[in-house]
C-alpha positions as CSV (number, residue, x, y, z in Angstrom):
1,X,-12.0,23.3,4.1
2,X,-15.2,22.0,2.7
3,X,-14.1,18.3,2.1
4,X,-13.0,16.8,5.0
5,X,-10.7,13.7,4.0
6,X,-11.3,11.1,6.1
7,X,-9.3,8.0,6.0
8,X,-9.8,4.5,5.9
9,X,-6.1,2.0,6.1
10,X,-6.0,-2.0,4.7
11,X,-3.1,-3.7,5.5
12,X,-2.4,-7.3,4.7
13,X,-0.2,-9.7,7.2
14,X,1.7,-12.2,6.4
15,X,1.2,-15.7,8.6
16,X,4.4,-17.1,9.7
17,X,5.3,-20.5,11.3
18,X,7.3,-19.1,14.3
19,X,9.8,-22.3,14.4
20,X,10.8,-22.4,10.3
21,X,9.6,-18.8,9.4
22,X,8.0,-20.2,6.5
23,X,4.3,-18.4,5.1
24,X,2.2,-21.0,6.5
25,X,-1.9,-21.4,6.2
26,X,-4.0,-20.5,9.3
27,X,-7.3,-22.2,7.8
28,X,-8.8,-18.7,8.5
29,X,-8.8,-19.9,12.0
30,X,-7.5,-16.0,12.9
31,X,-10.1,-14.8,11.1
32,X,-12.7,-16.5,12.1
33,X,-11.6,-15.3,15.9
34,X,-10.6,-11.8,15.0
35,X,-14.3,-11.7,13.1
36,X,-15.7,-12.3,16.5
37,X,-13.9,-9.0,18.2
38,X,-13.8,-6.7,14.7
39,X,-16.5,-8.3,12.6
40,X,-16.0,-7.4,8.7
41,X,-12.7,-5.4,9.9
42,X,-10.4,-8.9,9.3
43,X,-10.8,-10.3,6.1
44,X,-9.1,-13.3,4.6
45,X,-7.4,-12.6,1.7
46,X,-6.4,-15.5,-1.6
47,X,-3.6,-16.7,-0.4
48,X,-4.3,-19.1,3.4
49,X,-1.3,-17.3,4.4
50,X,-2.4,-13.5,4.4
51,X,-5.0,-11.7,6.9
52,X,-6.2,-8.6,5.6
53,X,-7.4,-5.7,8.6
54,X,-9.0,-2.5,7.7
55,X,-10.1,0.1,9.9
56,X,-13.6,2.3,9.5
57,X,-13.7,5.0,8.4
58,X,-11.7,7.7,10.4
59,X,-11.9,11.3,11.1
60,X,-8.2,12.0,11.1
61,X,-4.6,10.1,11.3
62,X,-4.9,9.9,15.3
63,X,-8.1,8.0,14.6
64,X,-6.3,5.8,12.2
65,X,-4.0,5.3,13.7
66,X,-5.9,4.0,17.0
67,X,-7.4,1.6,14.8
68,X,-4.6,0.4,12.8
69,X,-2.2,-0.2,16.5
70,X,-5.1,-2.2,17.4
71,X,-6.0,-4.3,14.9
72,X,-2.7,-5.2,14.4
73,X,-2.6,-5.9,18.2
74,X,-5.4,-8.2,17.6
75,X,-4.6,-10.5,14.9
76,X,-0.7,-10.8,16.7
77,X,-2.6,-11.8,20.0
78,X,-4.5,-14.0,18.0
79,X,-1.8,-16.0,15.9
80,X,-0.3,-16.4,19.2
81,X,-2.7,-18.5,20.3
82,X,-2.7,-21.0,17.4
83,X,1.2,-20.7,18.0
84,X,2.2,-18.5,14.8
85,X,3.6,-15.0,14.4
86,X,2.6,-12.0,11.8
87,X,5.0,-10.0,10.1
88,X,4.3,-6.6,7.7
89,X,6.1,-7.0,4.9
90,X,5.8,-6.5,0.7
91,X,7.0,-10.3,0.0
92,X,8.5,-13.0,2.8
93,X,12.0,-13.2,2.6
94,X,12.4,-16.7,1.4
95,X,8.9,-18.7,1.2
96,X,7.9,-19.9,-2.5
97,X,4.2,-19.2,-3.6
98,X,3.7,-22.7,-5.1
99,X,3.6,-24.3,-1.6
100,X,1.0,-21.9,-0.5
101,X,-2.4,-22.7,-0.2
102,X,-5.5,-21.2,-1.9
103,X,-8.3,-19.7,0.1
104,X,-11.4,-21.5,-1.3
105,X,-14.0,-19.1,-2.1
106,X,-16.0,-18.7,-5.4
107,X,-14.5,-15.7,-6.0
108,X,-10.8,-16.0,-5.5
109,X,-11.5,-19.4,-8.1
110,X,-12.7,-17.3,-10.3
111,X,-9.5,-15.3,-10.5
112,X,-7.4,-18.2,-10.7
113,X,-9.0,-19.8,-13.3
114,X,-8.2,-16.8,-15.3
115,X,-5.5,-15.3,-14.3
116,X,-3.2,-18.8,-13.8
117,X,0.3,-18.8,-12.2
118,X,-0.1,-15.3,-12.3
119,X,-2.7,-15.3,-9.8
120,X,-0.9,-18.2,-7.4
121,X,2.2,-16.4,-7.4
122,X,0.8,-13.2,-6.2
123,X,2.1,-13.6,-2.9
124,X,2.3,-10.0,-1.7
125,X,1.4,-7.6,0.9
126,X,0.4,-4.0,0.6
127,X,-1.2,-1.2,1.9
128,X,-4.3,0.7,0.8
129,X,-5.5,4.2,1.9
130,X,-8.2,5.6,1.0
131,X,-9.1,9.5,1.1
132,X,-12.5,10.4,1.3
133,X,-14.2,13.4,-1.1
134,X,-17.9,14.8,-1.2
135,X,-18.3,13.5,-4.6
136,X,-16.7,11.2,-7.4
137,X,-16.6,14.1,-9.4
138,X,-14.1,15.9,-7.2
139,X,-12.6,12.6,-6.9
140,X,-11.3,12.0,-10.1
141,X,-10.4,15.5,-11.0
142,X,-7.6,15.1,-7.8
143,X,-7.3,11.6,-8.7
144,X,-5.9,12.7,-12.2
145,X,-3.1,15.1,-10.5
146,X,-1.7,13.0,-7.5
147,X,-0.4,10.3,-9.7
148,X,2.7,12.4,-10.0
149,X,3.3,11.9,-6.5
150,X,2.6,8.7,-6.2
151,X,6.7,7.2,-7.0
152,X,7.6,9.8,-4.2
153,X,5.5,7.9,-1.7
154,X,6.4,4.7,-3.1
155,X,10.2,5.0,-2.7
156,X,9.5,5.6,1.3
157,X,7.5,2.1,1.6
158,X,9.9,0.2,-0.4
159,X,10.2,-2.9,1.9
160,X,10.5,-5.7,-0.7
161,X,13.7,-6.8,-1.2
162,X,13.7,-10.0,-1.0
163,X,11.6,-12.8,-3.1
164,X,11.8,-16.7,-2.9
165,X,15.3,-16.6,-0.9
166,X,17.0,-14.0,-3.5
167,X,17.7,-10.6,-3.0
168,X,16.6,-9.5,-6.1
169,X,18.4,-6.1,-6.2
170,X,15.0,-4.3,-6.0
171,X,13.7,-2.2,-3.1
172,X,10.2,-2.6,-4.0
173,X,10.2,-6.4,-5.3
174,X,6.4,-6.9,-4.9
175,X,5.5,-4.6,-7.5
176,X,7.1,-6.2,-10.2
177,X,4.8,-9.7,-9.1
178,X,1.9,-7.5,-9.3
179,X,2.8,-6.5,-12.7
180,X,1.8,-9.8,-14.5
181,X,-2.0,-8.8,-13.2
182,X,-3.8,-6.7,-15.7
183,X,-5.0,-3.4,-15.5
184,X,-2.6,-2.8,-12.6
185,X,0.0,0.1,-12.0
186,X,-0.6,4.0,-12.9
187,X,-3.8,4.8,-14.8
188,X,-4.4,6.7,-17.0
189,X,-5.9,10.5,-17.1
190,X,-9.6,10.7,-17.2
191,X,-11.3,13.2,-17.9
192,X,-14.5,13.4,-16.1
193,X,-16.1,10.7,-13.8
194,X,-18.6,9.8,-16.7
195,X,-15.1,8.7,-18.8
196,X,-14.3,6.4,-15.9
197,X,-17.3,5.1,-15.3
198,X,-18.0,4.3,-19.6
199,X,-14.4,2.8,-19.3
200,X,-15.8,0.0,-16.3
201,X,-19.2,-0.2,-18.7
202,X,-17.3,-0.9,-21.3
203,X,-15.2,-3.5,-19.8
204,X,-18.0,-5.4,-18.1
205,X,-20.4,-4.9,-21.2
206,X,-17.2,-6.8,-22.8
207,X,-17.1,-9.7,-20.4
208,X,-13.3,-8.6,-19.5
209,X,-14.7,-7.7,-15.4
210,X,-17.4,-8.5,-13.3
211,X,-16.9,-5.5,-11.5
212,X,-15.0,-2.6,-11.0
213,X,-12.9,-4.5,-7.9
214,X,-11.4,-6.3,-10.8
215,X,-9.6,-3.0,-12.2
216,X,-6.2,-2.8,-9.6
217,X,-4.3,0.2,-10.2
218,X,-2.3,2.0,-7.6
219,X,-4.7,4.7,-7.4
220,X,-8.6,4.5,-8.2
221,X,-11.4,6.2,-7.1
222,X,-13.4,3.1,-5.1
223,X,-16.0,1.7,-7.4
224,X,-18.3,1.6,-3.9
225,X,-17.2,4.4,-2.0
226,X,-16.8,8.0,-2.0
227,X,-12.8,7.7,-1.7
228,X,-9.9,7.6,-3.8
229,X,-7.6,4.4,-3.1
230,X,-4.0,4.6,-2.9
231,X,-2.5,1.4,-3.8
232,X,1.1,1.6,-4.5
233,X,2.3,1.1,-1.3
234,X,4.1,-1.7,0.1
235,X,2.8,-3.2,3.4
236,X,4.6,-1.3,5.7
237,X,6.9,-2.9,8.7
238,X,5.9,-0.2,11.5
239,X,2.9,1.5,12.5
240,X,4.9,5.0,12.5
241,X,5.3,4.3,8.6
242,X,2.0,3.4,8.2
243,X,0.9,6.5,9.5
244,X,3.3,8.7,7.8
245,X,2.2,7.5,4.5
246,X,-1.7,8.1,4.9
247,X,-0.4,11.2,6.1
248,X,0.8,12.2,3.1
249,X,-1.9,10.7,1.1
250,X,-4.2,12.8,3.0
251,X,-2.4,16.1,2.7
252,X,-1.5,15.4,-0.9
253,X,-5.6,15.5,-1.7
254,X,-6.1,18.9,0.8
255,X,-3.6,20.7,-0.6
256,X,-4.4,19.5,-4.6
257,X,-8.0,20.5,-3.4
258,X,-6.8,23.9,-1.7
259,X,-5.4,24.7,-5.3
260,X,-8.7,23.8,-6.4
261,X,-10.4,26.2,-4.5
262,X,-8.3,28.8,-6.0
263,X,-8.9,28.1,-9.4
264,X,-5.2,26.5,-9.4
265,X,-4.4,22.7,-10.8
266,X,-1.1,20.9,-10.8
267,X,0.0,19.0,-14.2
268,X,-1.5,16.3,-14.7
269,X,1.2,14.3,-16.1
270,X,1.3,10.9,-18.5
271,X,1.6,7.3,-17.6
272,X,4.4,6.6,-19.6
273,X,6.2,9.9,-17.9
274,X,5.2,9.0,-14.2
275,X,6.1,5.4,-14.8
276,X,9.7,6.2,-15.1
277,X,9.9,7.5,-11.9
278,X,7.8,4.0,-10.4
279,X,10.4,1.7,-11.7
280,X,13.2,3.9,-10.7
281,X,11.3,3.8,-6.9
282,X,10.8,0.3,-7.2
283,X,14.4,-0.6,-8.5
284,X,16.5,2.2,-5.4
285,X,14.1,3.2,-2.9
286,X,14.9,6.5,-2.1
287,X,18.5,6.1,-2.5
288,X,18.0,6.7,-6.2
289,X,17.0,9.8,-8.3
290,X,13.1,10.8,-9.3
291,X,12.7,12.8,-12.6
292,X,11.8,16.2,-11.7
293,X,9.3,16.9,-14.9
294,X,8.9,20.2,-14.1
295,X,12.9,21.0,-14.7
296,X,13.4,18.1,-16.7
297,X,16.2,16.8,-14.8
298,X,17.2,13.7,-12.4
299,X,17.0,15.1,-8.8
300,X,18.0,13.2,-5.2
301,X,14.7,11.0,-4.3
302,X,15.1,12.5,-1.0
303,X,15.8,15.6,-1.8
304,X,11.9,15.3,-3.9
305,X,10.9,14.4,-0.9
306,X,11.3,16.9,1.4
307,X,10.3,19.3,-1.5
308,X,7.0,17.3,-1.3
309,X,6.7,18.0,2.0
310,X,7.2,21.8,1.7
311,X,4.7,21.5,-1.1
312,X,2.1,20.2,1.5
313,X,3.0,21.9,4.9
314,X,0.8,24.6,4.7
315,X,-2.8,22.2,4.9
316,X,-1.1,19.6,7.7
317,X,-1.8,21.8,10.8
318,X,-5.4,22.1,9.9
319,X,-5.6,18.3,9.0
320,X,-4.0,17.5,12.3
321,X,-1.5,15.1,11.0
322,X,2.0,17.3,11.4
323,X,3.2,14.4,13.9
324,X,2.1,11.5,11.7
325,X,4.1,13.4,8.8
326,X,7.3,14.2,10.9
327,X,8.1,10.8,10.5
328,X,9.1,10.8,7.0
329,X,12.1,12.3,7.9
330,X,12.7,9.4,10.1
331,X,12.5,7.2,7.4
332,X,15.1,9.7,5.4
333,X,17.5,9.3,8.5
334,X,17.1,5.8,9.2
335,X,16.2,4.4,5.8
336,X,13.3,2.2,4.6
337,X,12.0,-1.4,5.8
338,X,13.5,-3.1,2.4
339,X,16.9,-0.9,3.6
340,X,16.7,-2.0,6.7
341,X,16.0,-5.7,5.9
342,X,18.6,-5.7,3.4
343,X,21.4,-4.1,7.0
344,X,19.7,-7.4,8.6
345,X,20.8,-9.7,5.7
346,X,24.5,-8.3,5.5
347,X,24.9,-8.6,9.4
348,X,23.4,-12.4,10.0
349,X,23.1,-13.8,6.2
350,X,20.1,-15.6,7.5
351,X,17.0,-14.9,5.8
352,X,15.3,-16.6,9.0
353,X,16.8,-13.6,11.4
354,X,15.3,-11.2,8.5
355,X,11.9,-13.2,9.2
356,X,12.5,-12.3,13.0
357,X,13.1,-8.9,12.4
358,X,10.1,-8.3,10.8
359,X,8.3,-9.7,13.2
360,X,9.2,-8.1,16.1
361,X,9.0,-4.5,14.0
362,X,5.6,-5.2,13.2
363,X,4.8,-5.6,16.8
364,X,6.3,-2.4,18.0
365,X,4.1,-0.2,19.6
366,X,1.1,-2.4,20.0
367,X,1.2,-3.1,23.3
């Protein structure tokens, strides 16, 4: 193939007080040190009580996954020493944002100032992957198509149940905090990459962004680099999940590209149609049913799932990522973090065992 996808992850931690489980701030000091060993790979993030890691840029999931395992190694081992824990998570199970401290920087101010509770209360953790193309124009013309996908993916990293102590009857809580934030969830179709780029003209011509950073979709192709960002994604409790869902990220661009090649395009479908199928993600995880727009029916979540893997199966060998996407139908079998949270809760009714849980999942297979 003549584009060759690499990959770059984000993930963002939550800090946790090991004795009350709470979110607690970390006065970057596990940034600072983790700056010293990754340099401008941990970042801190507006909230005292997130650390943000992101890998370079990586030729294929084993190489992401490397990273990933690593960095995640790195900022536990870390914590440790300042005596707190990390956990991967969309929201904490139980802390309340307005106790949480702001990072102060000029630019996370900035967003306060404007954006008000709305901003303070976005306490949330997700994960970004980002697909790399040989041009913006490419970009956006697979940009455009994978947005259908994009609830599909989304139902397997629900793993927000939980917000300020309630279950809140979501899978996929965060989401719905991120909401309040403007220009978030699914974009819209563009047409070309000059459209998208007169739409971010416009906006900063009108004072309503600084820059294109400001514009937080779940998908975008990166204002700085030659990638499209997938941003829908929950922060995801194990590395295996992690994995499985750049996986598919990845092998959802080569095979929308492979159709390319051969003069072949999916539907590129509208907002208001795709968002269905988000909130319906958000609200059942893959318990629930996706609209099939094709048939024009409800069908299984899961059952769109493994339809969407058969959809992508024949570009995974050459992308090297068939083990990385085998896991998906570990998450069908065993269910997802926010199911698997939620077993926690019924067994111990403590949201502070749910805290411990996540912990210790984050952890596995770092050592």
């Amino acid at each position: 193939m003549m584009n060759d996808f690499t990959l770059g992850i984000e993930e963002e931690y939550m800090v946790i007080d090991p004795v009350t489980r709470e979110l607690t701030s970390h006065d970057q000091k596990i940034v600072e040190a983790a700056q010293k060993i990754h340099k401008d790979q941990v970042k801190a993030e507006m909230h005292q009580a997130v650390v943000e890691v992101g890998t370079g840029i990586c030729r294929n999931t084993e190489q992401a996954r490397q990273e990933i395992t690593q960095l995640r190694h790195t900022v536990s081992q870390l914590a440790g020493e300042q005596g707190l824990r990390i956990g991967a998570s969309g929201t904490h199970p139980f802390s309340h944002w307005e106790k949480q401290l702001i990072t102060e920087h000029p630019r996370y101010s900035e967003i306060v100032n404007e954006l008000q509770e709305a901003a303070r209360s976005n306490l949330i953790f997700g994960l970004h992957v980002h697909v790399g193309f040989q041009s913006r124009e490419l970009a956006i013309h697979i940009a455009n198509q994978v947005r259908y996908f994009l609830p599909h993916v989304f139902a397997l990293s629900a793993n927000s149940p939980f917000w300020e102590g309630r279950n809140t009857g979501y899978k996929s809580f965060r989401t719905k905090v991120f909401d309040k934030f403007p220009r978030t969830g699914i974009p819209d179709i563009f047409n070309s990459i000059e459209d998208y780029d007169n739409y971010v003209k416009l906006l900063i011509k009108t004072n309503s962004i600084d820059n294109a950073k400001k514009i937080w979709w779940d998908i975008r192709v990166h204002p700085f680099f030659e990638t499209i960002e997938f941003r829908i994604c929950d922060c995801p409790m194990l590395i295996d999940e992690t994995m499985a869902f750049t996986a598919l990220f990845q092998a959802l661009c080569a095979k929308l590209y492979k159709l390319r090649l051969q003069n072949m395009k999916f539907i590129s479908y509208s907002r208001a149609l795709i968002n269905e199928n988000k909130w319906r993600a958000a609200r059942y995880g893959i318990d629930g049913n996706l609209i099939d727009f094709g048939k024009e029916m409800e069908v299984n979540c899961r059952n769109l799932v493994l339809e969407l893997l058969d959809f992508v199966d024949d570009v995974v060998d050459d992308l090297g990522c068939r083990e990385d996407m085998n896991y998906v139908h570990k998450i069908l079998q065993n269910g997802t973090g926010a199911d698997r949270q939620l077993a926690v809760y019924e067994q111990t009714r403590s949201f502070e065992s749910v805290v411990d849980y996540i912990t210790t999942q984050t952890l596995t297979g770092t050592r």
